[in-house]
Structures are given as C-alpha cells and as structure tokens.
C-alpha positions, 0 to 999 in steps of 0.5 A, a space after each residue: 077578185 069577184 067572180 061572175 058568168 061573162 056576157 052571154 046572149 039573152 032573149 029580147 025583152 017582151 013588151 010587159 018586161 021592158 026597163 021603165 024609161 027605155 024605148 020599146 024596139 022591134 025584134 028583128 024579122 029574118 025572111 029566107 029568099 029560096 029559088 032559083 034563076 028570076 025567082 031569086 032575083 024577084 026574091 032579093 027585090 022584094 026583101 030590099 023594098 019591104 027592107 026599105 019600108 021597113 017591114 022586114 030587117 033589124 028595126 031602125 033605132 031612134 032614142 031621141 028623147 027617150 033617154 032619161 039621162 038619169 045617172 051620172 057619168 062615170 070617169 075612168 080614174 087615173 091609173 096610180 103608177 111609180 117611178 122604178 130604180 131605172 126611171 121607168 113610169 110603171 103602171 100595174 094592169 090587172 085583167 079580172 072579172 067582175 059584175 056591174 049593174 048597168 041599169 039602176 034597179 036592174 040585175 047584174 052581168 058578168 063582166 071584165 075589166 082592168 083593175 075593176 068590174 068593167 073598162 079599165 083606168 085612164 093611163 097617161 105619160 109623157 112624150 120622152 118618159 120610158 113606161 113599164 106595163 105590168 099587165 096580169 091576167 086573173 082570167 081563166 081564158 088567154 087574152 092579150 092587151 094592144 096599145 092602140 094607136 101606139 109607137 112602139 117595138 112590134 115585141 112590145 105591141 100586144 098584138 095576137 102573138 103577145 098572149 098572156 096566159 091565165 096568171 101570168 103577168 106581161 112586162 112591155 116596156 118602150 119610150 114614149 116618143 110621139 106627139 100628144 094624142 087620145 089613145 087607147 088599150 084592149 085585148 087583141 086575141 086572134 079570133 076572139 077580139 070582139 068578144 074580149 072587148 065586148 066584155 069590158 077590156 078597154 081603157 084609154 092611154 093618153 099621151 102629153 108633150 110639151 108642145 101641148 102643155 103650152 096651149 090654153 085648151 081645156 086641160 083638167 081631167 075630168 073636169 073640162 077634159 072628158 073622155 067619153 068611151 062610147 059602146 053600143 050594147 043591149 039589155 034584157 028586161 032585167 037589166 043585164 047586157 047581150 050580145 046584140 039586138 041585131 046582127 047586120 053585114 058590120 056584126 053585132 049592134 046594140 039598140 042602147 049606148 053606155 059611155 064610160 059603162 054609163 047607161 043615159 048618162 048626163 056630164 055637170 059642166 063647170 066651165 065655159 068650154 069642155 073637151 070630149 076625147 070621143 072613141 068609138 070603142 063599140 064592135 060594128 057600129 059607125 057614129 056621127 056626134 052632133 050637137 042636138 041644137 046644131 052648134 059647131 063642134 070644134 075639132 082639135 084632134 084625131 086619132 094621132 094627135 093634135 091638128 095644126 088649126 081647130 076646125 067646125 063641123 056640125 058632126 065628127 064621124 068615128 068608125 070602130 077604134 077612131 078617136 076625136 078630141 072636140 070642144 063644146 062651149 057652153 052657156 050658163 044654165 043650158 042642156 045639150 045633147 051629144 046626139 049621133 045622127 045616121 052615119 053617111 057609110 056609102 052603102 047600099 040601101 039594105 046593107 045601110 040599114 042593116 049596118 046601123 047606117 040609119 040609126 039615130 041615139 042620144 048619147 050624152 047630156 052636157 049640163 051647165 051650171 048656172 055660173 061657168 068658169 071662164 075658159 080661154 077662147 081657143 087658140 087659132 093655131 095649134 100644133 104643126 104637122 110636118 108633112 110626109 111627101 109622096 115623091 119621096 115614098 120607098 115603096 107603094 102598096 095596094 090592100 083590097 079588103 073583101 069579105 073577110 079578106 085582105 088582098 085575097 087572102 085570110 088571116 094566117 098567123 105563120 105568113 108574114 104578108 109583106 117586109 118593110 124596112 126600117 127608116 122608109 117612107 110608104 105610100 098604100 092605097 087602100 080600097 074597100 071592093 064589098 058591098 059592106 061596111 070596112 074600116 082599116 087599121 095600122 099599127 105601130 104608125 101613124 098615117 097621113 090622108 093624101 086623097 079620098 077618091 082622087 081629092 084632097 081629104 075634108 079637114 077632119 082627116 087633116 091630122 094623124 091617123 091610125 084607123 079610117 072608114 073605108 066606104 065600098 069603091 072609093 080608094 083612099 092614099 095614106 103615107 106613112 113613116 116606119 122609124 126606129 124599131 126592126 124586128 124580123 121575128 116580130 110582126 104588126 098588124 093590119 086589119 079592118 077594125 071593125 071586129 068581127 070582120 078582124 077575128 074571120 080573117 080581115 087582117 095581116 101582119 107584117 115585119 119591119 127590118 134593117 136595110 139590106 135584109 133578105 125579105 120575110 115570109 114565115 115567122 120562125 117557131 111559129 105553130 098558131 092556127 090560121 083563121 078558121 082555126 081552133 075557134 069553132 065556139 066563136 065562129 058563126 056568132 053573128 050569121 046574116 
C-alpha cells in the first residue's frame, strides 16, 4: 500500500503559475451586505445586479476550446472475481490510499481508491447470480461502501450504520434480482460522504440479464461500451487537486472536469456506434451532455435500466448520483465533443450562477479512426416496462426538502421516519420549498415518474429511477414498489444526493416490515449522534 496526505485545500493558482494549456479563472469575490431594514434590501439588490453582471460572485467557468484533450482516457478494469464453494460471485474490494498525478508533469495528490490509487474497478454480475462483497478498509479513517442503485437487504446496503473500521473487512452478500442497469458504488459515512468520494471512493457496478444480452447495442466493455465517471475538481499550479474553486447554495464545485480520473481526456472510437454509461459522480454539480455539433444523443438507459424505446435528445440532464446510458454514432475520421452546456436548474438568477447553473465544460473528445467497424443500427424496441399503478398504491407520502431538512426535520440516526411494509406499492410526492438546488434519492427501490408538476414526464424520465432533480416549487409524483426484503432493526435511506446538503442533515431512513408489524420509530441499540453531531472537523466546510 503507498501512502499519501488526502485532498486537502489549496491556495488558487496565481496568473504566473497556472498549468500550461488550462483556462485562466477568476478567483471568487465574497462582498458582505451589513444593515438593516431598506439598506438591506438595497444591499441584496445591488449584490444580485452586480452577481448578474458578473462582477461579484464565483466566476462562470467556460472551457470550450481551452481543453487539450491530450491523454488518453482511462478505463476502469473489470474487477477479478470467483466462484465460492456455495456458487457465490465473490468480488474482493479494498479501500486504501494512494497518489495520482492527474496532471502530466504536475505533482502528486494524496488520494483513495479501491484496489488502486484513485476510483475503484468496474464490477459486473449477472441478474439471478448471488454476489459475496469482501470489502476491506486499509484506511485509518471509518468509511462505509453503498451500492447505489441497488435491490437488496437494508443489512446488505452500505448505508451510514454499515461502517467498516480501519482493518476490517464487510461481507454483504444478496442475489442480484433486477433488470440490467448502470450502477455504481461509494461510501456513505454520516456526515462525512462528500469528503469520502471526493477523495476517490467510487466505482461502477453493472448489472446484465438475459433480456439485455439478446439486444444488438454496443456491448464490448471499453471498446464500444464506455463508462464515462464524471467529476468536477480543481488544481493548484502544481498540479494537485483542492477541494473547490468556489462554493455556492449546491457545495463545492471545481472549475476542470476529470472522467474516469482523466484530466482532458480523448476516447479512440473504432466502431460505427459507441455507448457512454454517463454518472454524474461529482458533489454539487448538475451537467447537461450535449454533443458539441448538436447530433442527437440517443438515450437507452437511465438510472435503473433500460427503456422500453431509445429516445433523441440534443442534451441529457444528470444531477449529482443519475446515470445515462447514450449511443453516439459516428463517422470515419470525426472529432466530437461530449461538451456539458449550462444546466436548466429552475433557480433564481443568483443561486443559478452561484450552483454552476451557468457553467459550460468540455468534457470528453470522441476520436474516429479512419475505417469503423460497422455497428448494428439500434433496435426500435428495447425492453419493456411494466407499469406501476397509482390506483393501486397502499399508502401516499409527501417529503418537503428545505434547507438542510426533509420534512422539517434533520437527519437523526436513532429515528426511524416512517415504516413501510413489505410487498406495497407507494405513491410520494416530492417537492423541493428552497430556493436552492435539490435532488432526491431512494434506496433499495427503483421508481417510476408519474407527473412533473401535474404533466406526464418528458421521455428521459420514462425509464426507472433512483435519484431525480428537483427544481424549487415544482412537485414531482413517484411510485415505487418495496418487494422481498423486511427488516425492523435495519433501515434505508432517503436523502437529497447532492452531498453536502446529505452529510448536514438533508436525509431519513426508514424500515421495510412484514404486514401486520406494529409501526417503528426507534432503532434498538442505537447510540449514533444526529446531524450536527461529533463532526465539527467538517462542518462549515463549504460556508456561502
């Protein structure tokens, strides 16, 4: 195991140190409004015009043509894995720490990963196969490691009361019984998640079924079938990463993108049609991927699996945790540009810019050799999607997410917020009553979208979801299904995913029962602090 000092914030670079090839960014200005009654007021107009012009505020970031695109992007290996004596798929997964040089000729920065310096391997199972997760941490910190995304025993989930001590080793073990998907993996310490991932605790899972294997769509990992792990990060002028360039109502947010741990990274494409399994994995930020040329992106997957049809859109929009799965096609000898527009977050001017809402980033270089190996035109049809229904619901639930709370209340380790029961079918409406930017995440479930503020959903959120953006005052109706695991001593989670907003307090657990249990509002045994808690080293972080 190599050693090295985590992530830790920097100064920004000055004009005469910058890397060679980087766009020079203006260091954010932080103007205190003091006063009272109309001075006030007076005060907060005049810090949104001058936000508004540009003069005051974290600077917009733009990187169009200012990325070299200049190494190679890296794809995450297949993680090895055997069969045990029971049949098990055993995958072993060590968290250690390690150094990357992200930037060529730059210094090294103390990393994480999983089984290497920085991000963790690609695992991969098969729907019907039972998976055995030896996860080891060589941290001297506690972590934890959640499969997101994931159908499984609440025990078996990786959430906050799941924690792995320095040296020793987690064994979850569960059948993988739902539809192939993009999923991914990463710690979820209470009250210290951002800061876990930011440091390099990630990888994807994916899931295959037989349904999928029959379909003619780019399939050969990391040939024709891409994942693409997109972080927002930033650099000093020797090249190592901070924690942020600018700090806004969402957390943290980078002003350079790294996919896969690759800064400016360019992808040699061989055949005809490429797929990008696309996860937004960065804290805060939102993405709109786009085609730099404008070409359609066409969408076979969201967060749970694939959609019933591929759908064309100019741009895919991902918020913190949401997944994608696109097909570019392209032509012989081409370049195109994964480029991430200004995402539409539906928030006021100020918190827009301050949330990166006016951002714009080259992310990835698709590169097409001369002679491409013919790909299969997609199928009109891809799998189909049995469709939950509302009239049928057991029960309806409302969550209001504000500030760092979810219906009224913070994140409390020892409440259960609410029992469900093994079996039913709920309906939750979910709406976001701040000013700021939210999302909202579920696990153990995937869910369906039955209306965005009164409308049937746009086609991108046809397809099974765990994770969706909320933009302020407008309700969202999602119905889900909780089948085959109870547990009245283990909870889930739900929580806004954007991740400093979930180590304050934006979460709640709850349990899944047998019918007929008595309703739960105390986990047994429990003695873990509530937010606000025994972290004081990372609250206040990201003040704004």
């Amino acid at each position: 195991m190599t050693t090295g000092e985590p992530i830790a914030p920097a100064e920004p670079p000055t004009a005469d140190h910058l890397p060679q090839g980087r766009s020079r960014r203006r260091r954010r200005v932080v103007v205190l409004v003091a006063g009272t009654g109309g001075g006030v007021v007076l005060g907060l107009i005049a810090a949104t015009v001058l936000a508004l012009l540009g003069i005051i505020g974290p600077a917009r970031v733009d990187t169009v043509g200012e990325v070299d695109f200049d190494q190679e992007l890296a794809i995450p290996p297949l993680a090895e894995s055997h069969l045990d004596e029971d049949g098990r798929r055993v995958f072993d997964l060590t968290a250690r720490e390690g150094r990357t040089q992200f930037l060529p000729g730059g210094q090294q920065t103390g990393t994480w990963g999983v089984n290497q310096d920085y991000l963790g391997p690609t695992l991969r199972a098969h729907r019907g196969e039972e998976v055995l997760l030896q996860v080891t941490n060589d941290l001297t910190e506690t972590t934890t490691m959640h499969w997101h995304g994931m159908h499984l025993p609440a025990a078996m989930d990786g959430g906050p009361h799941q924690e792995i001590e320095p040296g020793q080793t987690w064994s979850p073990t569960w059948l993988i019984d739902q539809p192939a998907a993009t999923l991914w993996y990463h710690p979820h310490t209470h009250g210290l998640t951002e800061l876990h991932v930011g440091r390099g605790l990630a990888g994807l899972f994916i899931l295959d079924d037989d349904e999928s294997a029959e379909l003619d769509i780019p399939a050969e990992y990391g040939v024709d079938d891409i994942p693409v792990i997109v972080q927002d990060r930033s650099f000093d002028d020797q090249g190592r990463v901070t924690v942020a360039s600018a700090s806004g109502p969402a957390g943290p947010l980078g002003d350079e993108l790294l996919v896969n741990g690759t800064l400016g990274p360019y992808l040699d494409v061989t055949t005809e049609r490429v797929r990008l399994r696309l996860l937004n994995a960065s804290a805060a930020r939102t993405y709109s991927f786009a085609a730099d040329d404008g070409r359609d992106l066409m969408l076979i997957g969201t967060d749970g699996g694939l959609l019933e049809a591929p759908v064309a859109l100019e741009e895919v929009m991902l918020s913190p945790g949401e997944r994608a799965e696109v097909v570019v096609t392209m032509s012989p000898g081409e370049n195109v540009v994964l480029r991430s527009n200004p995402p539409d977050l539906g928030v006021a001017a100020m918190q827009d810019r301050a949330s990166g809402g006016q951002d714009t980033f080259d992310v990835l270089e698709l590169r097409a050799a001369a002679s491409l190996t013919e790909s299969a035109p997609l199928p009109t049809e891809l799998v189909p999607m049995p469709q939950l229904d509302p009239s049928q619901a057991d029960e309806h639930r409302e969550f209001e997410l504000r500030s760092f709370e979810i219906n009224g209340q913070p994140m409390d380790m020892n409440r259960v917020d609410f029992t469900a029961t093994v079996d039913s079918t709920e309906v939750w409406e979910l709406r976001n009553v701040h000013g700021d930017p939210h999302n909202f995440h579920v696990h153990d479930v995937q869910f369906q979208v039955l209306t965005v503020d009164g409308r049937t959903p746009p086609a991108h959120l046809s397809g099974w979801k765990d994770t969706i953006y909320l933009p302020p005052d407008v309700p969202t109706r999602v119905i889900m299904r909780f089948s085959d695991y109870a547990d009245a001593e283990v909870p889930y989670m739900y929580h806004c995913h954007l991740l400093w907003h979930e180590d304050e307090g934006m979460m709640g657990q709850f349990v899944v029962v047998e019918e007929g249990t008595d309703p739960v509002t105390e986990l047994p045994g429990e003695d873990h602090e509530g937010a606000g808690g025994d972290h004081d080293h990372h609250v206040g972080r990201h003040q704004h």
